[in-house]
C-alpha positions in Angstrom: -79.6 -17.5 -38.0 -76.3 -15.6 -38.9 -73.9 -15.9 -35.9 -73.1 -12.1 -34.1 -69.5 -11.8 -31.9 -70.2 -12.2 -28.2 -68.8 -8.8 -27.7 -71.0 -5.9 -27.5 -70.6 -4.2 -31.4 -69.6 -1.1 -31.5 -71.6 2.3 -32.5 -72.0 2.6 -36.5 -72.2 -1.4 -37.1 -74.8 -2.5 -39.3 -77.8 -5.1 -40.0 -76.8 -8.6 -40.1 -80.2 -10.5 -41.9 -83.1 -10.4 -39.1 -80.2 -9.1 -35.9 -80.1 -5.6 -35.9 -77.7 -3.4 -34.2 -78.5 -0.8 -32.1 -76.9 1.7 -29.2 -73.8 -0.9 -29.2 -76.1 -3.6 -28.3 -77.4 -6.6 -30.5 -81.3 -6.7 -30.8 -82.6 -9.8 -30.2 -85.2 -11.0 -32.9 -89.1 -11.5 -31.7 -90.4 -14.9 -31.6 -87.6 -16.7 -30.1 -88.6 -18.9 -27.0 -86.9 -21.3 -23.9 -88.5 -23.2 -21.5 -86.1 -23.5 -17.6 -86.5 -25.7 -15.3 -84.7 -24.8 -12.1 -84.8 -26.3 -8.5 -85.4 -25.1 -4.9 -82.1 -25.2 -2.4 -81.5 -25.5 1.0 -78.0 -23.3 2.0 -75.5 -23.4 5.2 -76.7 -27.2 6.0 -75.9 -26.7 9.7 -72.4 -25.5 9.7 -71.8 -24.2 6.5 -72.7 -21.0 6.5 -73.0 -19.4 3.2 -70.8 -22.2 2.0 -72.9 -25.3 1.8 -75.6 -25.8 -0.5 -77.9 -28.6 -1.9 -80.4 -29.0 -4.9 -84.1 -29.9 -3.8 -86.4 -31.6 -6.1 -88.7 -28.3 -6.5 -89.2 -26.7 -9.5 -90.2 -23.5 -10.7 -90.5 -23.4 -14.6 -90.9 -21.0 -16.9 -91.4 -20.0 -20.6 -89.9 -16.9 -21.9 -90.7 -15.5 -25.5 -88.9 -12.5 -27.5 -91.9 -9.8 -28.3 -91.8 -6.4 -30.2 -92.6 -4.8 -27.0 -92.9 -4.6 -23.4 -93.1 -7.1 -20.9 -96.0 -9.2 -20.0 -95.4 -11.5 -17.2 -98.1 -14.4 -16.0 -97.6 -16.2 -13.4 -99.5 -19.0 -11.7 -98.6 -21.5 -8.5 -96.9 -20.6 -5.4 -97.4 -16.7 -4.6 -99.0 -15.5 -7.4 -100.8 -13.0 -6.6 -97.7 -11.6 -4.3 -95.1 -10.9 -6.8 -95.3 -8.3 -10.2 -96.1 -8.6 -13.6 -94.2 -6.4 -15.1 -90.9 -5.7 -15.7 -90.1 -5.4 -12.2 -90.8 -8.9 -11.4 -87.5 -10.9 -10.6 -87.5 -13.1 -13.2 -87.6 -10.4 -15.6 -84.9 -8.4 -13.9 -82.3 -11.5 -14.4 -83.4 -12.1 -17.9 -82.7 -8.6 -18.7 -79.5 -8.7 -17.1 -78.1 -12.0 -18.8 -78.8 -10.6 -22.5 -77.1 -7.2 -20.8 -74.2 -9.3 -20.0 -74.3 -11.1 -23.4 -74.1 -7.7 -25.2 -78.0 -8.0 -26.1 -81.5 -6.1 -25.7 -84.4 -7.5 -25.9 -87.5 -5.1 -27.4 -90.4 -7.5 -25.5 -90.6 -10.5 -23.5 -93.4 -12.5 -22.3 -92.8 -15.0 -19.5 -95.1 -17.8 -18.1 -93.8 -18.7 -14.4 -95.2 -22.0 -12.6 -94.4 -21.7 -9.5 -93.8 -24.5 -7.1 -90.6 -23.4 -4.7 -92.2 -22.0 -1.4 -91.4 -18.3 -1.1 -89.5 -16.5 1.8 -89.7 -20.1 3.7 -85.4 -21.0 3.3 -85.8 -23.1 0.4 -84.2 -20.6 -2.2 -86.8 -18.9 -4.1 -85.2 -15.7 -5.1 -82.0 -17.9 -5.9 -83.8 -19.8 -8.2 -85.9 -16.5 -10.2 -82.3 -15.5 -10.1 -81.3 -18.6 -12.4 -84.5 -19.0 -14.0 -84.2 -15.9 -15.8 -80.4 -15.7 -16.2 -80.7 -19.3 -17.9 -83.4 -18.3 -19.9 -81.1 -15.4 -21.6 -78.3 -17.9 -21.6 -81.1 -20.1 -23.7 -82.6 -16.9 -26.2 -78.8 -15.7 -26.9 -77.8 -19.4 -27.6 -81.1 -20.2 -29.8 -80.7 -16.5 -31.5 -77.5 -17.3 -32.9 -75.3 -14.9 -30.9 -73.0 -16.5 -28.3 -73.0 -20.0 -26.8 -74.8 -20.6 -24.1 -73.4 -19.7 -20.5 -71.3 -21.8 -19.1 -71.8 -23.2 -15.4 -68.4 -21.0 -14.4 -70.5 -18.1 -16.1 -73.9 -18.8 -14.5 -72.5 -19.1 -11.1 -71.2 -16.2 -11.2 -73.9 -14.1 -12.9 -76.5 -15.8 -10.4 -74.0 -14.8 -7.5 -73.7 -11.3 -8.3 -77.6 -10.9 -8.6 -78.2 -12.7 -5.3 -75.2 -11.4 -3.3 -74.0 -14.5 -2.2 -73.6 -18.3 -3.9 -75.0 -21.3 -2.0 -78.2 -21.3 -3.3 -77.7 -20.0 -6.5 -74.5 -22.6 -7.0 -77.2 -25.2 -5.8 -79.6 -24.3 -8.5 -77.4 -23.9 -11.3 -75.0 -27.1 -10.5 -77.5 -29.4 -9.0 -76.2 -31.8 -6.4 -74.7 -30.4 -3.4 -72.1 -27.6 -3.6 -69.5 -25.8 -1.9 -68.9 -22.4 -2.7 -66.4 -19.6 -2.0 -65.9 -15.7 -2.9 -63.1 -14.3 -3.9 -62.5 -10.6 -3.4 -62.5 -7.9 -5.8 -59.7 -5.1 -5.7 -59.3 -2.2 -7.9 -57.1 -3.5 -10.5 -58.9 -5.0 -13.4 -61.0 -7.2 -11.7 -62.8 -5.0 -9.1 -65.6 -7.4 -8.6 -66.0 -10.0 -6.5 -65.4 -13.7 -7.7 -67.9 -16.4 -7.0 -66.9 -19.9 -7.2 -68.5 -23.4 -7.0 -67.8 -27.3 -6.7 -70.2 -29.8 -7.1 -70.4 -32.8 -4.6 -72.2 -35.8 -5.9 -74.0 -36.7 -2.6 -74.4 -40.1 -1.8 -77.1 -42.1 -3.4 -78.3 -43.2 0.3 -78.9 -40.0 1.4 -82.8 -38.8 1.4 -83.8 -34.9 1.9 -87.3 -34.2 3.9 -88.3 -31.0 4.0 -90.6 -29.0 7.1 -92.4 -26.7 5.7 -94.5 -24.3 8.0 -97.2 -21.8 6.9 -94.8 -18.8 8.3 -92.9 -16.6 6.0 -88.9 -15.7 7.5 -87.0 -12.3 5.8 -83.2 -13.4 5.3 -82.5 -10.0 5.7 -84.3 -9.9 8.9 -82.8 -13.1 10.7 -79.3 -12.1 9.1 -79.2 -8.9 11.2 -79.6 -10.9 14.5 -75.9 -12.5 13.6 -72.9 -11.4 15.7 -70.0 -9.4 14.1 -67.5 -11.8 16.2 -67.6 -15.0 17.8 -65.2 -17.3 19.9 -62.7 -18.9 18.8 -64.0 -22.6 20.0 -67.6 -21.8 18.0 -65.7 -21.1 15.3 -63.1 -24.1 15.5 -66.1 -26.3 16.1 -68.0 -24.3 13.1 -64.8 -25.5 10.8 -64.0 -29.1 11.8 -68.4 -29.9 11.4 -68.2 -28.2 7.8 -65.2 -30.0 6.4 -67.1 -33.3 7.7 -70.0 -32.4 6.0 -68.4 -32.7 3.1 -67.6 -36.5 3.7 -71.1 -36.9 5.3 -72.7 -35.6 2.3 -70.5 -37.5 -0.3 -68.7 -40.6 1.2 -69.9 -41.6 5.0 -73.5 -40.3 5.4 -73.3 -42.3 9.0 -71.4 -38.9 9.8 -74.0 -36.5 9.3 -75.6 -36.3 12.5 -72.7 -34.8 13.8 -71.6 -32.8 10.4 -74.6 -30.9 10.9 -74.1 -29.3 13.7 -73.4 -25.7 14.1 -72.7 -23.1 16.5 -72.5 -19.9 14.2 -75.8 -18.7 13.3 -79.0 -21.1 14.1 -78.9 -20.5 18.2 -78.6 -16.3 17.5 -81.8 -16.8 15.3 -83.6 -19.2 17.1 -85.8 -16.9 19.0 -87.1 -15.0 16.3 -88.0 -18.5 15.1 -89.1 -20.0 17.4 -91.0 -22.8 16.4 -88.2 -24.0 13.6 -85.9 -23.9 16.4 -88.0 -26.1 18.7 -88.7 -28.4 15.8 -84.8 -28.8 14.8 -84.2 -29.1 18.3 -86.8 -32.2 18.7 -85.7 -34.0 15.4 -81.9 -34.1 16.6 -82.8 -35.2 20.3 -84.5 -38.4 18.1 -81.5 -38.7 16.4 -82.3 -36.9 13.3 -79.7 -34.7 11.3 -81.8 -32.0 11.4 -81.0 -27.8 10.4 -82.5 -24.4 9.3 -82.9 -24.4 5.5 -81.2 -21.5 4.9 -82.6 -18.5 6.6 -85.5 -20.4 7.9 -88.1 -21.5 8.8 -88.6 -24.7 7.0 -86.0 -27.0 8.4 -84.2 -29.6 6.4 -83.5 -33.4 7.6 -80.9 -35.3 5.7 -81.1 -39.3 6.3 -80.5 -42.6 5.6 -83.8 -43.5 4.5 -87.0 -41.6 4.6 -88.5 -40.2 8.1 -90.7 -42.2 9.5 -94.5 -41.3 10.0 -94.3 -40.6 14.1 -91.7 -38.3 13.3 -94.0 -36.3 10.5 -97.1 -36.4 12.9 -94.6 -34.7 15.1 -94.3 -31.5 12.8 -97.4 -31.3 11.9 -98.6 -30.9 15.4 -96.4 -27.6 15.2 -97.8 -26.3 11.8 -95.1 -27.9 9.4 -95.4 -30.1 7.0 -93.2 -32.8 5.6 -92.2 -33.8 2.0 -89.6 -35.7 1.3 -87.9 -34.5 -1.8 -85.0 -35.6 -4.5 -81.5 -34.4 -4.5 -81.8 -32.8 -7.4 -79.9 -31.8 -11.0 -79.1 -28.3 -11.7 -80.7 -26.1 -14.3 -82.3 -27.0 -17.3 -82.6 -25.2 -20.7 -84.8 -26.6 -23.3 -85.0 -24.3 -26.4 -87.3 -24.3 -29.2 -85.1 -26.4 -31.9 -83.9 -28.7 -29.2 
């Protein structure tokens, strides 16, 4: 497959073999396919909110093919019957906007999603479409000869910007734990904002259980009941538990009872989630670093060691259930001559 500049050609170029040119935009031959494999994320982590992330060793997949026309999307698992099939769906949108980014249009698609990442339950569903499709145009522009694949810099960023914020995307792309940050835009020649990520590798002693209730939470929703303002001690406190986390999370996980901790957001959303807040509330009067996943309302225990049964039978009694779950890697791209 003939290699095409990254840039966008402009009007009047020609046919290059089997790429064709069209409108300033490369079109992307049919038959070309990638396979993503991307994991859930939990964001904020108790203090760090919309700063802290970590990979969750739940995977949605899918398998995306170049077609001559439209876009068929199948989907199976975890709310499948809740989310489009067409171009509309969110995988689809993310795809379409990675080849746009890589100066490329694609004439048909077909996707196959397995879903396994709970949706609209804090664990980083719509992050993760987000990823899945944007790595899946990374993969098709890469395997179609065009431009090297995206780099994690690239894919942070291009996740970010579709999601509106980078903890869980940054989770899902870099795997690990992350901390992230936004830079502001201006009007000069970078008018857009600027998402940024490190990777943490988290301590190999530290073990993720999920509590997973049956109850769907809108992160729209519970990010409306957050103050504009808050006192100065919260936010002191907010600061000194965050930069801890970060030595909890990779260096002293002893500390992360008290890293987790927060005072910013999880006691103004507790009552419209009630029973996450009761549970989190429970698990860290046993001793149990306990928090909100995300938005809510599945709540996220990081340990030493797995929770122990008594513990579990204690969710379940309020509707949730527990799974204990990897630290995972980020992304992965597996195209067709790989």
């Amino acid at each position: 497959m003939p290699s095409v500049s990254a840039e966008a050609p402009g009007a009047g170029s020609t046919m290059t073999d089997d790429i064709a040119v069209t409108d300033a935009k490369v079109l992307i031959p049919e038959g070309i396919s990638v396979r993503v494999r991307v994991p859930a994320s939990s964001a904020n982590l108790g203090p760090g909110f919309d700063c802290l992330g970590v990979a969750l060793g739940i995977y949605d997949e899918v398998i995306v093919e170049t077609t001559a026309d439209g876009i068929e999307v199948e989907v199976a698992g975890q709310a499948a019957d809740e989310v489009p099939h067409d171009g509309s769906h969110l995988v689809a949108r993310a795809i379409a906007r990675g080849l746009s980014a890589g100066g490329v249009i694609a004439p048909g698609l077909k996707l196959r999603c397995v879903n396994a990442i709970p949706h609209s339950r804090g664990l980083g569903s719509s992050a993760a479409a987000a990823v899945s499709g944007l790595a899946a145009a990374s993969g098709l522009l890469a395997e179609a000869g065009i431009r090297p694949p995206f780099d994690p810099d690239e894919l942070v960023q291009l996740s970010s910007e579709f999601e509106g914020h980078p903890d869980n995307a940054a989770a899902s792309v870099l795997g690990s734990a992350v901390v992230t940050w936004t830079e502001q835009g201006g009007a000069g020649s970078t008018p857009e904002n600027r998402y940024r990520a490190r990777r943490l590798v988290v301590h190999p002693d530290i073990t993720a259980t999920v509590f997973v209730p049956d109850t769907e939470s809108s992160t729209s929703f519970t990010r409306g009941l957050l103050p504009d303002s808050v006192p100065r001690h919260d936010a002191i406190f907010n600061v000194s538990r965050a930069a801890l986390a970060v030595v909890a999370l990779t260096a002293d996980p002893t500390a992360l009872f008290a890293a987790t901790a927060d005072r910013l957001h999880q006691g103004y959303r507790a009552e419209a989630m009630a029973p996450t807040a009761a549970l989190v509330a429970e698990l860290r009067e046993r001793g149990y670093a306990a928090t909100v996943s995300g938005a809510g309302p599945t709540v996220l225990v990081l340990s030493i060691g797995p929770v122990p049964g008594d513990v579990r039978e204690v969710a379940a009694a309020s509707g949730f259930v527990a799974s204990t779950v990897a630290i995972a890697g980020g992304v992965e791209i597996t195209r067709s001559s790989d």
